[in-house]
C-alpha positions in Angstrom: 0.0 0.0 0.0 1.3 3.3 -0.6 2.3 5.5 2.0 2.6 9.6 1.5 6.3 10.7 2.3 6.6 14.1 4.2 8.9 16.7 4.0 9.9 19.5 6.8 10.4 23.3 5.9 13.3 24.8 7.2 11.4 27.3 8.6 7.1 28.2 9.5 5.7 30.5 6.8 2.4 32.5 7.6 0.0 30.4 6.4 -2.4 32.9 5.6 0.3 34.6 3.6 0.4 31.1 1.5 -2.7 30.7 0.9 -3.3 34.0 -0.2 -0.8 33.5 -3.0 -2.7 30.3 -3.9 -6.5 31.6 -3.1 -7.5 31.8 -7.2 -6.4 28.5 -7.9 -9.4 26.6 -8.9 -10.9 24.5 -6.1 -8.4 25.2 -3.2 -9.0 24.9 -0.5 -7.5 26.6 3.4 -8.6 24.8 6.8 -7.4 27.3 9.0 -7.4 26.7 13.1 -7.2 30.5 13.5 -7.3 30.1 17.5 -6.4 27.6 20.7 -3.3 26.3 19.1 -3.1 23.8 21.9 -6.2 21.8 22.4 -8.5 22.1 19.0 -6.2 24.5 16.5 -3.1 22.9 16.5 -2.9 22.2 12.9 -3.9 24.1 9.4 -4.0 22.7 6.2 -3.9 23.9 2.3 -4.6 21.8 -0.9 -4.6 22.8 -4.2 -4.0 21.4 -7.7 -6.7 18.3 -6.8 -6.2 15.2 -8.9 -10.0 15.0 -9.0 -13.0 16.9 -7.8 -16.3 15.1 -6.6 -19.0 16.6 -6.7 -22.6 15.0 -6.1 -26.2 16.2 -7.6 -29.3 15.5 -5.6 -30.6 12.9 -6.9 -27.5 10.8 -7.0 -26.5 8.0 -4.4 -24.5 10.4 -2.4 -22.8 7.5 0.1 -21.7 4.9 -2.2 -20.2 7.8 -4.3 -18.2 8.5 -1.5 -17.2 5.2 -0.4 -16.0 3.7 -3.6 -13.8 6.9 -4.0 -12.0 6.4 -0.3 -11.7 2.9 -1.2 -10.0 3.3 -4.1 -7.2 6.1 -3.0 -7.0 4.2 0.2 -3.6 4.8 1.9 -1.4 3.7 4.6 -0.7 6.2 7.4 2.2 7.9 7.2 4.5 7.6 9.8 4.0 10.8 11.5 1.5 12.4 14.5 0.0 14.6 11.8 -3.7 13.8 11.1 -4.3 14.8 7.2 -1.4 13.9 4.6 -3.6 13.0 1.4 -6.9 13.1 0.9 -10.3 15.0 0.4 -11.2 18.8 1.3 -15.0 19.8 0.5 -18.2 19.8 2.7 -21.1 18.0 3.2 -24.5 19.9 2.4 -27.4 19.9 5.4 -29.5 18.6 2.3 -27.2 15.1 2.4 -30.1 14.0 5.3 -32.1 13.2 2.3 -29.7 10.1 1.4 -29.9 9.0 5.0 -33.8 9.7 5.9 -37.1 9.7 4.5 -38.2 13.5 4.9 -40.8 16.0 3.3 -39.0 18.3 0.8 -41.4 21.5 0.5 -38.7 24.4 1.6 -37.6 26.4 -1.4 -34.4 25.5 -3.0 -33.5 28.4 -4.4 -29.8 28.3 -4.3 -29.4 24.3 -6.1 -25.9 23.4 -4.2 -24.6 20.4 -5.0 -25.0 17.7 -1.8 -21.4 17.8 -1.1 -17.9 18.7 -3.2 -14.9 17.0 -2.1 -12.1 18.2 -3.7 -8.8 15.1 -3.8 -5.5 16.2 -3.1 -2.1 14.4 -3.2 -0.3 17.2 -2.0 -1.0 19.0 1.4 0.7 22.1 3.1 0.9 21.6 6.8 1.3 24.1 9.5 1.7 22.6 13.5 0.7 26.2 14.7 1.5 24.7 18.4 5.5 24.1 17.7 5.7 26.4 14.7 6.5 23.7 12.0 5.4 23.7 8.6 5.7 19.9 6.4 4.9 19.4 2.8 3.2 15.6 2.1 2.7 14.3 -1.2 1.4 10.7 -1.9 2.1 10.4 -5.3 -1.7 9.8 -6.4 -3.4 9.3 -8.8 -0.2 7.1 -10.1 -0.5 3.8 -8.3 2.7 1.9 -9.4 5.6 2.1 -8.1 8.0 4.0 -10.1 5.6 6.2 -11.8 3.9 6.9 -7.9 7.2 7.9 -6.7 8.7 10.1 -9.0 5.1 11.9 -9.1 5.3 12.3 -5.2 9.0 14.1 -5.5 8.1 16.1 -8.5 5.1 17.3 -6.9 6.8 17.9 -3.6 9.3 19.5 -4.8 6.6 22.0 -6.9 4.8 22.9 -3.8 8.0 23.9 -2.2 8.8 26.2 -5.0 5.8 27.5 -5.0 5.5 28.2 -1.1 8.6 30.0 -1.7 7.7 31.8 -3.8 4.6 33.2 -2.1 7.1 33.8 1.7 9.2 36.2 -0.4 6.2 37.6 -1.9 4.6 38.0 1.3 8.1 39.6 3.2 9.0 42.0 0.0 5.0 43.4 0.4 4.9 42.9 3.7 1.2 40.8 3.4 -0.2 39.8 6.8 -3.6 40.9 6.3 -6.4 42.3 4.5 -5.6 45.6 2.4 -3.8 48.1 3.8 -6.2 50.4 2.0 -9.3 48.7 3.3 -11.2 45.4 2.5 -11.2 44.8 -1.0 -15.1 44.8 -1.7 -18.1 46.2 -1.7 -21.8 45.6 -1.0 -24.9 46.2 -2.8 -27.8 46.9 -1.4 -28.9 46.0 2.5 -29.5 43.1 4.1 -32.8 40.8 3.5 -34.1 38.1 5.1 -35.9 35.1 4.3 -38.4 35.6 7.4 -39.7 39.2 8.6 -39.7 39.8 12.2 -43.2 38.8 12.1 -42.7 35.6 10.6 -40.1 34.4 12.6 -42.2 34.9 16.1 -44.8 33.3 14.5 -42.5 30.1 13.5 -41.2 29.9 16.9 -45.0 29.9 17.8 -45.4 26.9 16.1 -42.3 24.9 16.5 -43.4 25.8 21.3 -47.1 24.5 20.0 -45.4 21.0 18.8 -43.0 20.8 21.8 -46.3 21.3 23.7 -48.3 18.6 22.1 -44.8 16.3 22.5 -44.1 15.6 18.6 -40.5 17.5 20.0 -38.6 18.2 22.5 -36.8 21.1 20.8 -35.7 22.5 17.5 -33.1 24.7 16.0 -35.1 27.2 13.9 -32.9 29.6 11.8 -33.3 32.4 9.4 -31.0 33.7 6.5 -30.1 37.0 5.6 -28.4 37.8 1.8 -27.4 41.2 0.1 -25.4 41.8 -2.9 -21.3 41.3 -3.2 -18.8 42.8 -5.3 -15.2 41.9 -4.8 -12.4 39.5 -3.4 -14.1 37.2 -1.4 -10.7 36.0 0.5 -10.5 39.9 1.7 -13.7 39.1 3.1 -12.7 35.9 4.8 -9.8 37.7 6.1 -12.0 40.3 7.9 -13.7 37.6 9.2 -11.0 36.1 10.6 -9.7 39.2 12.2 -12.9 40.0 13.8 -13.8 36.1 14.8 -10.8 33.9 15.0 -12.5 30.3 15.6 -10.8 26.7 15.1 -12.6 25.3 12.3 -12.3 28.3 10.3 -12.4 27.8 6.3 -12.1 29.3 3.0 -13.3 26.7 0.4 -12.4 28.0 -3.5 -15.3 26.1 -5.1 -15.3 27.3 -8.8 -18.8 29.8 -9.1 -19.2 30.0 -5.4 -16.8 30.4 -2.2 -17.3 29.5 1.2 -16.0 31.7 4.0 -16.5 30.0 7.6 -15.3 30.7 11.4 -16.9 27.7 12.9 -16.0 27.1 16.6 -17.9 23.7 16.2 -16.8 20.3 15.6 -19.4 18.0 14.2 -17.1 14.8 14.2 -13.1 13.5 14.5 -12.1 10.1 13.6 -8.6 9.0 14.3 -6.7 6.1 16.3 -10.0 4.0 16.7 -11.7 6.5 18.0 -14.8 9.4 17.3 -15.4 12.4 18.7 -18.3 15.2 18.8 -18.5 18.3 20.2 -21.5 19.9 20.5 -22.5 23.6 21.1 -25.7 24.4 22.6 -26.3 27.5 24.9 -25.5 31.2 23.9 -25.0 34.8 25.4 -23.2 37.5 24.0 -20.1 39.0 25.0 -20.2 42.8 27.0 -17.1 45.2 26.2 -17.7 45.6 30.4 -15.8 43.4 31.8 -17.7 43.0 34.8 -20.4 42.5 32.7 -19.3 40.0 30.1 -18.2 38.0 33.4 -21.8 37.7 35.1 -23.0 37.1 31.1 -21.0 33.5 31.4 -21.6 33.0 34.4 -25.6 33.5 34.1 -24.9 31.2 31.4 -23.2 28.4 33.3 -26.4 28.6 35.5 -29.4 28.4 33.3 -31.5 25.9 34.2 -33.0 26.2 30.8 -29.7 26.6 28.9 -28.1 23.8 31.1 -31.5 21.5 30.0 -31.2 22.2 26.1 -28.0 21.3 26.6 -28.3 18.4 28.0 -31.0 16.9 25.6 -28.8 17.4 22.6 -25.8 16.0 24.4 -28.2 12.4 25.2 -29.0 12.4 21.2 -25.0 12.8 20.6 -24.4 9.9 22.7 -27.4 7.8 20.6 -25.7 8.9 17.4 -22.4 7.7 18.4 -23.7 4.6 20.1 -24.5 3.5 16.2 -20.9 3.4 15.6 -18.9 2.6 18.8 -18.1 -0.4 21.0 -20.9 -0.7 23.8 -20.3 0.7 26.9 -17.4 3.1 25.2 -19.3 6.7 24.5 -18.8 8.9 27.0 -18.3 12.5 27.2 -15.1 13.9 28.6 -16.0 17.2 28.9 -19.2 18.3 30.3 -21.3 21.5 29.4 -18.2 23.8 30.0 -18.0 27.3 28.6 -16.2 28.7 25.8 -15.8 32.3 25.1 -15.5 33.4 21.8 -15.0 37.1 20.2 -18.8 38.1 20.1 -20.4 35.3 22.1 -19.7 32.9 25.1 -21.0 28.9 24.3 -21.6 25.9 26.2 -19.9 22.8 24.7 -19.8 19.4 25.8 -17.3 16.6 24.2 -18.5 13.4 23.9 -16.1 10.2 22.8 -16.3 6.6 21.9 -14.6 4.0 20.2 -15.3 3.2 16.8 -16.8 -1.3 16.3 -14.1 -2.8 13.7 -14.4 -2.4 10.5 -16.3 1.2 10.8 -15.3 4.1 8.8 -16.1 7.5 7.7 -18.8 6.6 5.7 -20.6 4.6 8.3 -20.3 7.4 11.0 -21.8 9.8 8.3 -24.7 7.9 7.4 -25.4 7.4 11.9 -24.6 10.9 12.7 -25.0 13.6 10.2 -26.5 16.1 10.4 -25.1 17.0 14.0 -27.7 17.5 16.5 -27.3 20.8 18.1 -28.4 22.2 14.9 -31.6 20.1 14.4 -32.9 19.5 17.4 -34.2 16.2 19.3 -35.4 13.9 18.4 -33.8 14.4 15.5 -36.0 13.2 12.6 -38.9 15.1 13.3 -37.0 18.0 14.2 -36.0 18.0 10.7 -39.1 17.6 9.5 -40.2 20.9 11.4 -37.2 22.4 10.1 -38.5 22.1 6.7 -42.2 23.0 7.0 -41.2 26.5 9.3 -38.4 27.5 7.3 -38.9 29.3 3.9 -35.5 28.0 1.8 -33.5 25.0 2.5 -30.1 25.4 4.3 -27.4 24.1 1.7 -24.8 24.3 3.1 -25.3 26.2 6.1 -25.5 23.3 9.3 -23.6 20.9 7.1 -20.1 20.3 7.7 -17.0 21.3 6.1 -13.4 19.3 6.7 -10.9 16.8 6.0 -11.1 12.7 5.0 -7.8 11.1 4.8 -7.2 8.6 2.9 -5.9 6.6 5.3 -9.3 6.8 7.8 -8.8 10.1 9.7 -11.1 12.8 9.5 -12.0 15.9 11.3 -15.5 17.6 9.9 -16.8 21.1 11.5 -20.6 21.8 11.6 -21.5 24.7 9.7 -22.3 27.8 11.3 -20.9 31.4 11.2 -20.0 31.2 7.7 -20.8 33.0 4.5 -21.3 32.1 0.8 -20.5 33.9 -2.0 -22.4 32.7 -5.3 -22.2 34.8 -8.2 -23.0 38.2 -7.0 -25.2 37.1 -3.8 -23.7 36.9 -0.6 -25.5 34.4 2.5 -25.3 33.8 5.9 -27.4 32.2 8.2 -28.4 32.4 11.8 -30.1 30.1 14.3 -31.0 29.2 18.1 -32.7 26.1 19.8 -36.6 26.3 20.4 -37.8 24.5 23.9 -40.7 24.7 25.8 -40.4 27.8 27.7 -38.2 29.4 24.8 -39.0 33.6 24.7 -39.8 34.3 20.9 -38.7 37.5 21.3 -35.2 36.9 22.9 -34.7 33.5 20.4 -35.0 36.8 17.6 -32.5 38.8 19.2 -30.0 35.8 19.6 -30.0 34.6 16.0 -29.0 38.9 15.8 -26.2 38.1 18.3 -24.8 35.2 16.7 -24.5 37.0 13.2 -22.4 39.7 15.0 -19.5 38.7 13.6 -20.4 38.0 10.3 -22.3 41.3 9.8 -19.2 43.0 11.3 -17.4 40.5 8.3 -19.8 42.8 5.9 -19.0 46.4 7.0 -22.1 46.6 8.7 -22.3 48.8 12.0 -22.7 47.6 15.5 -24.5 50.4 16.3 -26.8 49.6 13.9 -27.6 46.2 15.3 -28.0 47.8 18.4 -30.8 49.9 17.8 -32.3 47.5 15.7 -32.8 45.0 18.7 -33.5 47.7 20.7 -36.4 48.8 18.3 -37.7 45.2 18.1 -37.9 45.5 14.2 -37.1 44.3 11.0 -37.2 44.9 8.0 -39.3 42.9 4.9 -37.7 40.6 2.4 -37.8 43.4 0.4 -36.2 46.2 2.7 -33.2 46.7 4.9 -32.3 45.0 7.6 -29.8 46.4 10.4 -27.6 44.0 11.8 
């Protein structure tokens, strides 16, 4: 079996710095841990120049697609610590349930993503953030035999590290560590609109407490999506993001006619060593420039009997999903409802672990755990069913995941939140919050507002603005403004 050498650099380049030299290569791709080095960002990743790109249509058999690709690039591990040497970058579309489950389709789809594009490298530029390394691997694919697999593996290792640099003297002559000097490098068109009014939304939370009440759920993450037009870099973007909300599933995906722009502090699943991992978020407040203030914030957070409940409730339906998959009596969680604290919000996250049965694999934990709970709700089937009759468009990518599949087993797959698409002129984000029983229609709206902070930040949109639009209790139409 072939195995992917690895090559050190004799020094750490910025990775950002690379990947900016490399961001308008078709269908490359940047995983970038922009934060906690030493427990969940420890290592970033670049691929471009795939050997194949797979993309799937609806309609198409979305899991045996996938599995006869892994099998056939299937790899031995290199011998190195480093989790992802060779293998696919892409993400999975929310819509993907529809290969798992059953479920009513009446949401509009008026954005027609494909159900998941996983683009296949053989080369990967890796950055240990924690100990300031940076390693080139190239496994030689496609070529399979011998010879022709390892003169392909040096020539294209030896490519990358030309071109890498190339882009560190680039980077040091213009001194590039960030977005433009002269400001972002794009422009918007138009305000925001979402695909609720105000009105609508208290109304949908109305109905999703009426079905809690008559027991059909026990909660569900409701969410609404805002769009405006978009002129410019789209990586100048991402950068702004990243300055404003560093997070450790952070992503910029070059997909060909649309981009994907993510700061995700959420990890939907990890496979390595035997073993699976999720890490669920569920439970929000949002930060206070007081300090005193932002302090009792997280701590009225750690207290909530009603945060500390939802919580809990998604964290049993983790444990379920990765009961499919692991040894009996294995999944446990090793963390339990902690809190994180983020640049615009503080979280509650859990981690919950097993060990994977013999002989399971990526696929086999996608098709028993995806989509992730905390952004469905429990149980989970129905809750996707409400999803679709309350909300007016279907997600796409937005609650899907984005990440890695090696192609020797490992993966490591983010849920998707706080990220933004770019698709021709159009740019998306979306917003969301669980729904329980005693849930406050009014202060689920003004969450879904806090959790977009960031991104509307990310879009040159004022704070100020967001503040006195919560503060007014309005918003604008689908076809007016709305100030986030």
């Amino acid at each position: 079996m072939i195995r992917p050498i690895i090559e050190e650099l004799d020094y750490f380049p910025d990775p950002v710095s690379i990947y900016g030299a490399l961001r308008d290569e078709p269908y490359s791709s940047f995983l970038d841990s922009g934060m906690d080095e030493g427990k969940l960002g420890r290592y970033s990743f670049i691929g471009y120049d795939p050997f194949e790109v797979l993309k799937c249509v609806k309609g198409r058999e979305a899991f045996g697609l996938l599995k006869d690709t892994l099998d056939s690039y299937k790899l031995e591990r290199a011998k190195s610590d480093i989790p992802f040497t060779s293998g696919c970058i892409g993400y999975f579309s929310y819509d993907l349930r529809y290969s798992i489950e059953k479920l009513p389709s009446v949401a509009l789809d008026d954005m027609d993503m494909p159900d998941f594009i996983l683009c296949l490298y053989d080369v990967v530029i890796i950055f240990d953030n924690l100990k300031k390394k940076a390693f080139i691997s190239s496994s030689g694919l496609p070529e399979r035999g011998g010879e022709k697999n390892k003169r392909r593996q040096k020539e294209r290792l030896e490519a990358a590290r030309k071109r890498i640099d190339e882009a560190s003297s680039r980077a040091a002559f213009f001194n590039y560590v960030g977005p433009s000097s002269g400001g972002a490098d794009f422009t918007l068109e138009g305000g925001l609109r979402s695909n609720f009014t105000k009105e609508n939304y208290l109304k949908a939370v109305k109905k999703a407490k009426d079905l809690i009440r008559r027991g059909d759920i026990y909660q569900v993450n409701l969410s609404q999506r805002f769009e405006c037009g978009f002129d410019g870099d789209p990586f100048e973007l991402y950068l702004k993001l990243r300055s404003i909300n560093p997070a450790p599933f952070a992503a910029y995906l070059n997909l060909g006619d649309f981009k994907i722009v993510s700061a995700s502090p959420e990890r939907f699943i990890r496979i390595g060593g035997g073993r699976i991992e999720t890490r669920p978020i569920k439970g929000t407040r949002p930060r206070s420039a007081d300090a005193r203030a932002d302090e009792s914030l997280k701590r009225e957070l750690l207290s909530s009997a009603k945060d500390r409940a939802e919580h809990i409730m998604i964290l049993d339906l983790e444990r379920n999903d990765l009961g499919r998959v692991s040894e009996y009596g294995t999944v446990a969680p090793s963390e339990f409802i902690i809190t994180e604290t983020y640049a615009t919000v503080h979280h509650l996250v859990s981690t919950v672990e097993g060990r994977l049965r013999e002989g399971t694999d990526i696929v086999d934990c996608l098709k028993n755990c995806f989509p992730g709970g905390s952004i469905t709700g429990a149980p989970k089937v129905r809750s996707m069913e409400v999803i679709e009759e309350l909300e007016p468009t279907k997600r796409g990518i937005y609650t899907g995941s984005i990440g890695y599949i090696d192609f020797s087993g490992n993966a490591d797959l983010s849920i998707v939140i706080r990220t933004i698409i770019i698709k021709g002129d159009r740019l998306y984000f979306q917003v969301g919050g669980g729904i329980v029983a005693d849930s406050d229609a009014e202060k689920e709206y003004r969450e879904t507002l806090d959790k977009g902070m960031a991104l509307a930040e990310a879009v040159r949109l004022q704070k100020a603005a967001a503040g006195a639009a919560r503060r007014r209790g309005r918003q604008a139409s689908m076809s007016g403004r709305h100030g986030v």
